[in-house]
N, C-alpha and C positions, 0 to 999 in steps of 0.2 A: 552882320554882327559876328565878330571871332570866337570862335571855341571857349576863350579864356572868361566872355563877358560874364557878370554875376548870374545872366540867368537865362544862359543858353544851355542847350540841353547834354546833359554830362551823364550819359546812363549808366547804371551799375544792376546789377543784378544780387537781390540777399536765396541762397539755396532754401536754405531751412530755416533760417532765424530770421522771422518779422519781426522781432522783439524791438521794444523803443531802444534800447541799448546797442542793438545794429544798425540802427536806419539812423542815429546819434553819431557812430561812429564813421558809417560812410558819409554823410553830408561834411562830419571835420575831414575826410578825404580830398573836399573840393567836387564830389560829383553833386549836381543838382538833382538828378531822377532816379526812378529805380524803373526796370520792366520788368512783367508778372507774363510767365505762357497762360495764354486763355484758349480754349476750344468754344466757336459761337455757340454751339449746339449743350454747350454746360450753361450756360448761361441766360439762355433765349427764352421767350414764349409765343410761339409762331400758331396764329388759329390757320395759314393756308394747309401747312402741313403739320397738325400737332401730333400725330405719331411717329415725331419727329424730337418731340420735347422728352426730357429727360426729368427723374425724380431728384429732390432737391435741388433746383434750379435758386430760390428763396433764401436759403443757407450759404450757396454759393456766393451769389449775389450781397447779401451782409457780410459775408468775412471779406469780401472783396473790396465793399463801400467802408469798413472799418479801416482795414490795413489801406487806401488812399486818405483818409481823414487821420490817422496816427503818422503816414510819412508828412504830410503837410506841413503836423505841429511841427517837424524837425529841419522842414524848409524844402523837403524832397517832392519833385513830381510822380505821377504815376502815371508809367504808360505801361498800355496792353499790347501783348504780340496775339497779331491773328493770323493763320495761314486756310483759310476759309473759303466757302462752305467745301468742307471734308466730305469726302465720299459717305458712304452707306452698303454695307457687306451686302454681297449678294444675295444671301440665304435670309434677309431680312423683310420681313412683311408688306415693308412701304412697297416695294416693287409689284409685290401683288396687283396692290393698286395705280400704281403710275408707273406700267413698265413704256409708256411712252416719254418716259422722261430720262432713261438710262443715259448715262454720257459712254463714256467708254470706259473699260474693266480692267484693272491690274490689282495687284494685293488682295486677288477675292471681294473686290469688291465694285463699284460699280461710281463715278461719278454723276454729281448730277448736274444735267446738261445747262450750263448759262445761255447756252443759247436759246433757250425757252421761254416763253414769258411767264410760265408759272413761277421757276427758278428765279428770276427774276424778282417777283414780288415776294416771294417766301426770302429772299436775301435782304430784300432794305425791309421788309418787316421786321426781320429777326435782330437786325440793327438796329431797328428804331427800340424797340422792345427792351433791348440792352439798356441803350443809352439814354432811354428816359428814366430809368431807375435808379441810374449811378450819377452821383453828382461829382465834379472835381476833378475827370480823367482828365491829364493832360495831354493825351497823346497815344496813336497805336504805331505798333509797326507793322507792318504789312511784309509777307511773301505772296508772291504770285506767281511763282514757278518751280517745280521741279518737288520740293520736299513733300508735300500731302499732293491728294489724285483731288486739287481744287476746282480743275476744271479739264475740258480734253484735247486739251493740248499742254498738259500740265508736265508730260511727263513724253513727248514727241520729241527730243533733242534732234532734230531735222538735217541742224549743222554738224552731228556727229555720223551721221549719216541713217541714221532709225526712222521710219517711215513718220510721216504725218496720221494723227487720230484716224478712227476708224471709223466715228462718229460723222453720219451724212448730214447732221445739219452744220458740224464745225469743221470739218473737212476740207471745205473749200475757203472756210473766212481765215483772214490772218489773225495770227496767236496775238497782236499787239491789239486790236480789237476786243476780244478777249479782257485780256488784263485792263484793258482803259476803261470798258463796261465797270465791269467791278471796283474801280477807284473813282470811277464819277462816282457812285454809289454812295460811298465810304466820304466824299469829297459833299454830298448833297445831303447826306444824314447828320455832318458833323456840322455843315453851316445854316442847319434847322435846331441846331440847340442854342438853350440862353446863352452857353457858354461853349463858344465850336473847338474842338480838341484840334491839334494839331495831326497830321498825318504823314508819317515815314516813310515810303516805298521804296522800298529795299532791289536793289536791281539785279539780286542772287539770281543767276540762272539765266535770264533774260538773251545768254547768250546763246540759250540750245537755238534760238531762233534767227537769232540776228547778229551783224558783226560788232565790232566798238562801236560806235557808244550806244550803240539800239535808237538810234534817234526816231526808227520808228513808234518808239514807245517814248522814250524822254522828251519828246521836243512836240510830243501829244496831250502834255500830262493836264489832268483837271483841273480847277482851280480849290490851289489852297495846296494842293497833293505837291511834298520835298521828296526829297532823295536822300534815299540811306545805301554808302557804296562802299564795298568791298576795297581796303584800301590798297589791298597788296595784288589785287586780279589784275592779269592783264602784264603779271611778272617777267622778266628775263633776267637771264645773268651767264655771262661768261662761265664753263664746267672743261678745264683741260681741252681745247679747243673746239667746244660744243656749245649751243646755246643751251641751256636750262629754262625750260618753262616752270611759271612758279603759281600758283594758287592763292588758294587765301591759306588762313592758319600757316603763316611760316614768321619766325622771327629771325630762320634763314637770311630774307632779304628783308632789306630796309624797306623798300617805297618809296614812293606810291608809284602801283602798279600804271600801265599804260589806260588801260580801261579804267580807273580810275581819273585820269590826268586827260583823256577823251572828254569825259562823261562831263566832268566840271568845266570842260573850255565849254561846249556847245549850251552849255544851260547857263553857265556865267549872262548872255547876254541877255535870258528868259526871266535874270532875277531869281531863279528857282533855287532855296536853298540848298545844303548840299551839307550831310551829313557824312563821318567815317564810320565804318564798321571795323572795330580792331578789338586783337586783343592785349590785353595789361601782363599778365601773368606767367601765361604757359599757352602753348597750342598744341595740335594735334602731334606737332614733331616730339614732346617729352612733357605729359601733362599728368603722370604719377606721380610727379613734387608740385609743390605749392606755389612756387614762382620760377622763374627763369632769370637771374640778372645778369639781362642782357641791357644795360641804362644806358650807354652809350649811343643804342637801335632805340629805345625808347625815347632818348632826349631828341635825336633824327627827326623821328615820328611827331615829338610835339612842331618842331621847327616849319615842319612841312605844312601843319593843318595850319601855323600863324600863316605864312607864306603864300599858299593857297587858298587866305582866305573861307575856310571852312564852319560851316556854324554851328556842330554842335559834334558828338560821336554817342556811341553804342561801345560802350568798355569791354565787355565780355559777352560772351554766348553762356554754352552751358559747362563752362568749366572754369576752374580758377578763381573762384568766387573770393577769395579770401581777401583782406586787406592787407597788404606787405610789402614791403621794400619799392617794390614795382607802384603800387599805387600811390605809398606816401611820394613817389615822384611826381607825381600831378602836384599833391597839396602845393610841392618846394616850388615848382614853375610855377605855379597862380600868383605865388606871391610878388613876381616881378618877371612875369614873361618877355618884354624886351632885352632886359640884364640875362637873363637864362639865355636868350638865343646863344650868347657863350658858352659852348659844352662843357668846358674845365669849372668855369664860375659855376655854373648849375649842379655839376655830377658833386664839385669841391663841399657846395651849399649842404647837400643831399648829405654827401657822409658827415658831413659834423652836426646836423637835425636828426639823422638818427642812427647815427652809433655813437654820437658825442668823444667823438675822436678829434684830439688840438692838431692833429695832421693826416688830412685828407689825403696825402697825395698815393701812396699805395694803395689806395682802396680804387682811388679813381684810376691807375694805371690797371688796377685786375676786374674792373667792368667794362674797358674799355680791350682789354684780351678777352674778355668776353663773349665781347660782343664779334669780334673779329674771328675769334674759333669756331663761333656758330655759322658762321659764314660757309664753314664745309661740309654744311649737316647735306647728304644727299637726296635732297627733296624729289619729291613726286607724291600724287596724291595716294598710290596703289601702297607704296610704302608706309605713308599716315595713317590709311585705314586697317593696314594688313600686316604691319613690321611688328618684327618684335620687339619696338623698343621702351613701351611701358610695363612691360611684364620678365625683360628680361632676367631681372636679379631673380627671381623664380622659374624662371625656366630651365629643368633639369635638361643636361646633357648626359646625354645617353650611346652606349654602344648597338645597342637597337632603334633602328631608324621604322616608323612606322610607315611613313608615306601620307598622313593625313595630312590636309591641306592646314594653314596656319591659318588661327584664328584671328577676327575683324581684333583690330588694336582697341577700340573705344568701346566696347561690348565684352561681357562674363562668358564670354566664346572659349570651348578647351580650346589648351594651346595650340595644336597639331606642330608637328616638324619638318614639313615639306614648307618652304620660303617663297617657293617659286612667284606665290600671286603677288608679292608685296615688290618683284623687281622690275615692276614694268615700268619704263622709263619716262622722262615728260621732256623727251631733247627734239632739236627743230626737223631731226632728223629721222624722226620718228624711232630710234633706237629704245633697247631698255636696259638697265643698269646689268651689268656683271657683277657679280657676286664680290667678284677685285675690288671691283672701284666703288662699290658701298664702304666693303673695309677700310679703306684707303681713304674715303672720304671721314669717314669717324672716327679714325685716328687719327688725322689730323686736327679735329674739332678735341677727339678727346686731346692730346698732346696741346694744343692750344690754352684748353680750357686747366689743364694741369699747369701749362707758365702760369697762370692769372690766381690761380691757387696758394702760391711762393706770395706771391704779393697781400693776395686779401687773408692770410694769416697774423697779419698787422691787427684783426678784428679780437683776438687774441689777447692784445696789451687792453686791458680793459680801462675804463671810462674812470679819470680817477677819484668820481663822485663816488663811482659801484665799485669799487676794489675792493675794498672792506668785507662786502657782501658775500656771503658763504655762496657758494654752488648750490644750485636742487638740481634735478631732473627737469626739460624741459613739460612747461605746465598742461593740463590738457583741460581745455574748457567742458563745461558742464555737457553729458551724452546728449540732449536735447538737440544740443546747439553745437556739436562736435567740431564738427566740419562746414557749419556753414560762414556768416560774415561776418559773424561775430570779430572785434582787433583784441590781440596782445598790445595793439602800439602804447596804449597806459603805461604799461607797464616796463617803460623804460631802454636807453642804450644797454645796459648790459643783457638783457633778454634778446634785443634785437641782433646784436655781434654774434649769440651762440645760437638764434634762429639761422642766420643767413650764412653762418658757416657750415650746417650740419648740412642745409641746402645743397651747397657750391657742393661741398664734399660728396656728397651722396650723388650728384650730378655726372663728379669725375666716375665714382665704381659703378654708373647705370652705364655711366659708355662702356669702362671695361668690361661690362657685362655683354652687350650691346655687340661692340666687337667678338666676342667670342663666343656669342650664338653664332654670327656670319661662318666668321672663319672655322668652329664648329661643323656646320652644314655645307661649307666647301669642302671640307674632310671627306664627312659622308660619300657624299655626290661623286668625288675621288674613286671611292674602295666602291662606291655599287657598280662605276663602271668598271675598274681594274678585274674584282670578281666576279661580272659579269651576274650580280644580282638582281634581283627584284623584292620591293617589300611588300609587306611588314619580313623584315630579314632583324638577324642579330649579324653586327658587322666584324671583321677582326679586331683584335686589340693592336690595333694598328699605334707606333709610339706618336706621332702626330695627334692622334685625336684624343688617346690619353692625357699628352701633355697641355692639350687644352683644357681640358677638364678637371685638372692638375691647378693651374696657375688661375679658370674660375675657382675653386674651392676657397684658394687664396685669396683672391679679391673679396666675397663673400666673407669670411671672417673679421676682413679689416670694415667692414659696412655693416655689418651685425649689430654692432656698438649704437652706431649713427642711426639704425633704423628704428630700434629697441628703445630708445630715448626723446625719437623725435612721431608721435604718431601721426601725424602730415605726412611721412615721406610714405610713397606706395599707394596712397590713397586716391580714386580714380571718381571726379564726380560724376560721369556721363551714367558709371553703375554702381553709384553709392556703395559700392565698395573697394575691398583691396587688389590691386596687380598685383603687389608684392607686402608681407610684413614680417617682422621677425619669425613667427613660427613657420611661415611657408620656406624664409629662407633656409632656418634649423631643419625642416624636412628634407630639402635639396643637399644640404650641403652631407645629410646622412643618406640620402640612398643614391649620391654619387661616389662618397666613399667605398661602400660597400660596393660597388661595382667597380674601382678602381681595386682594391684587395683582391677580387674574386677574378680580374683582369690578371693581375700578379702572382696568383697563384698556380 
């Protein structure tokens, strides 16, 4: 069954708004489901281990069986993410009592051992317990590696070369044993209900263990138990005559990843469904604005899951929730996914549904420079979680260089100034980026993404329905609902042209920001060697790193507008708050001045 059918599974995630009016809104999306993060142990009532169970188990459970009986009215599935059974802190009393069940310990805490048969029956109970209370779940997804301390080998990445568990009863079994335990489980509780839920198994991680495609685990799998696969893993790509290893979260590269295009040959014959994981919106490469359009990578993206025969995706993770530009592309391909295999007829479709423009073609020639400018973002996962490029329009540049290491990108981490963790490289040659050739790479994305700027300016001649229409400030939905799924698409082409402009726009001054933290901190680096410093130092007023600081002031100024008017841009969901917004950039942009004066004088 292909991705496109009426009621293969099309997941979307709402952040903060369950409201009928969001789950209204995503289903006219074209997505059919929604998934909800669950923890078993919120949920459970376990008598093997019930010091184990948790207060308001009851209340969780009714807001959980409401909000699946409210998405249904609106034609939505509901599936749960599990990443389960989660560890137990150390310092916690259950071990008192069953310290013969410890798995092995990281993050202070202590997993508990699957290899047990108590764990064992405290697992399909606390399943069975869930799932005979909730009626209607369509479906869970499943991690089995790497993210929580699920089990002890959860967190052994063996193939990076990190020892195997320390744990002597799992020690010696293989990790895919392991995982397959646990999905028969999951595979035997769900086909003891009236109604047996579907099941995802997500094959994130899978690789600490084994090489493509893990056929140790995939070509093992339960019955009933699909595949949910990372579509971009397993990435390469041509980098100035190096190969580029690529991850997931990149809209860098198109896809699909080699381990992906593994995974799906070897199970194609098993009949095992096979799900994408992707995202719509924004990834970890620039995920402080609201979307990314890059439609050109996303019209790709649909072409490949028809192609590949693929049966369903996972739209987002935990960011980008919002419905925009990016998403109403799904809606426009549902409507005739054969005819869309055409990129021009699709992207053409796109712009006149929604900017209501009688001439597509500058629009489609600046998502398709888009998409091609992205192309030089200099990916590695060290720079995703560690760069500074969703906080950059706030990050003061300074003549004192502290030396604090730079804060995780996706987390309320101070900034620090030292770059160094974020340039570790992902080339065949095991290399890691120079400080050059980040720059180098992001000016050419930025310079790219500035041709495609000259074009999508056409968004500009407004829709000649809304011409009439005075200007407001773009609008902000009710605080409740600020930021989560809430759509403006009601509200018409002309909202949408001065959405997606403010976007693009604010896109190009995050690069020029982007670039001149780098080249910034090449300065630095520069004068600590030449002066033979160490920090936390204050550094000369050297004119190179003035005039950097110089021509950020400037870019700042001209994005002040753009940010001040659009309260999306800056906004970072992983920590419900801001990277950047007008007032933090009003701060920067004053106590760089005053250090550029106090420089000059």
């Amino acid at each position: 069954m292909p991705f496109t059918s009426p009621s293969a599974p099309r997941l979307w995630r709402v952040f903060d708004d369950h409201s009928d009016e969001a789950f209204a809104a995503v289903a006219a999306e074209g997505f059919t489901g929604l998934w909800v993060f669950c923890e078993l142990r919120d949920l459970m009532h376990s008598a093997v281990f019930p010091e184990l169970n948790r207060p308001g188990t009851a209340d969780r459970l009714a807001r959980l069986q409401e909000t699946i009986t409210r998405a249904a009215g609106h034609g939505l599935d509901v599936y749960l993410y599990f990443n389960d059974p989660v560890s137990v802190d150390v310092d916690d009393p259950f071990w008192q009592n069953h310290p013969d069940l410890r798995g092995v310990e990281k993050w202070h805490s202590y997993a508990l051992c699957t290899s047990t048969p108590q764990v064992q029956a405290f697992f399909r109970e606390a399943l069975e317990s869930v799932f005979s209370r909730l009626t209607g779940v369509a479906g869970v997804l499943l991690i089995t590696a790497c993210e929580s301390l699920t089990h002890c080998w959860s967190k052994s990445a063996t193939r990076r070369g990190m020892p195997g568990p320390t744990c002597p009863r799992c020690r010696d079994r293989e990790p895919a044993d392991l995982v397959l335990e646990l999905l028969q489980t999951w595979s035997e509780v769900s086909r003891a209900q009236p109604q047996p839920f579907r099941i995802l198994a997500w094959n994130w991680e899978w690789a600490y263990w084994y090489p493509d495609p893990q056929a140790e685990i995939v070509s093992r799998l339960p019955e009933g138990v699909e595949l949910l696969l990372g579509f971009e893993m397993g990435g390469a790509r041509p980098w100035d005559g190096r190969t580029l290893y690529v991850g997931e979260y990149a809209f860098s590269y198109v896809g699909p990843g080699q381990q992906f295009l593994a995974t799906r040959e070897l199970v194609r014959r098993r009949g095992t469904p096979v799900h994408a994981k992707l995202e719509f919106n924004c990834t970890h490469e620039l995920c402080s604005v609201p979307n990314v359009p890059v439609l050109q990578t996303l019209h790709s993206r649909f072409v490949s899951l028809l192609d590949l025969e693929v049966d369903g995706f996972l739209g987002c993770w935990s960011m980008g929730t919002r419905l925009t530009l990016n998403t109403a592309a799904l809606r426009v391909f549902l409507q005739d996914p054969e005819r869309y295999r055409d990129r021009t007829a699709f992207l053409s479709a796109l712009a006149r549904d929604y900017f209501g423009l009688a001439d597509p073609a500058p629009i489609v020639r600046a998502w398709e420079q888009f998409s091609d400018a992205f192309t030089h973002y200099p990916f590695s996962v060290a720079l995703l979680y560690h760069g500074p490029h969703n906080d950059a329009p706030a990050r003061v540049l300074s003549l004192h260089y502290a030396g604090t290491p730079i804060g995780r990108s996706w987390q309320a981490d101070p900034p620090g100034d030292d770059l160094a963790p974020c340039l570790q490289g992902f080339f065949s040659d095991g290399q890691s980026w120079t400080v050059a050739e980040v720059i180098a790479g992001f000016t050419r994305l930025r310079d790219g993404w500035a041709a495609g700027l000259r074009d999508y300016a056409a968004l500009e001649t407004l829709p000649v329905a809304q011409a009439s229409k005075p200007a407001s400030p773009l609008p902000v939905a009710p605080a409740s609902r600020r930021y989560g799924a809430a759509s403006l698409r009601d509200s018409g082409p002309l909202l949408h042209c001065r959405q997606e402009l403010s976007v693009a726009r604010m896109i190009a001054h995050q690069l020029t920001s982007i670039i001149n933290v780098f080249r910034h901190y090449r300065e630095q680096q520069r004068l600590l060697a030449e002066h033979h410093l160490t920090p936390p130092c204050d550094l000369p007023a050297d004119p190179a790193l003035l005039a950097i600081m110089a021509d950020e002031i400037a870019n700042l100024r001209q994005c002040l507008p753009l940010v001040e008017a659009d309260p999306r841009l800056g906004w970072h969901q992983d920590i419900h708050g801001y990277k950047y917004n007008g007032e933090m950039i009003r701060e920067k942009i004053a106590t760089m001045e005053k250090e550029l004066e106090r420089a000059g004088s």
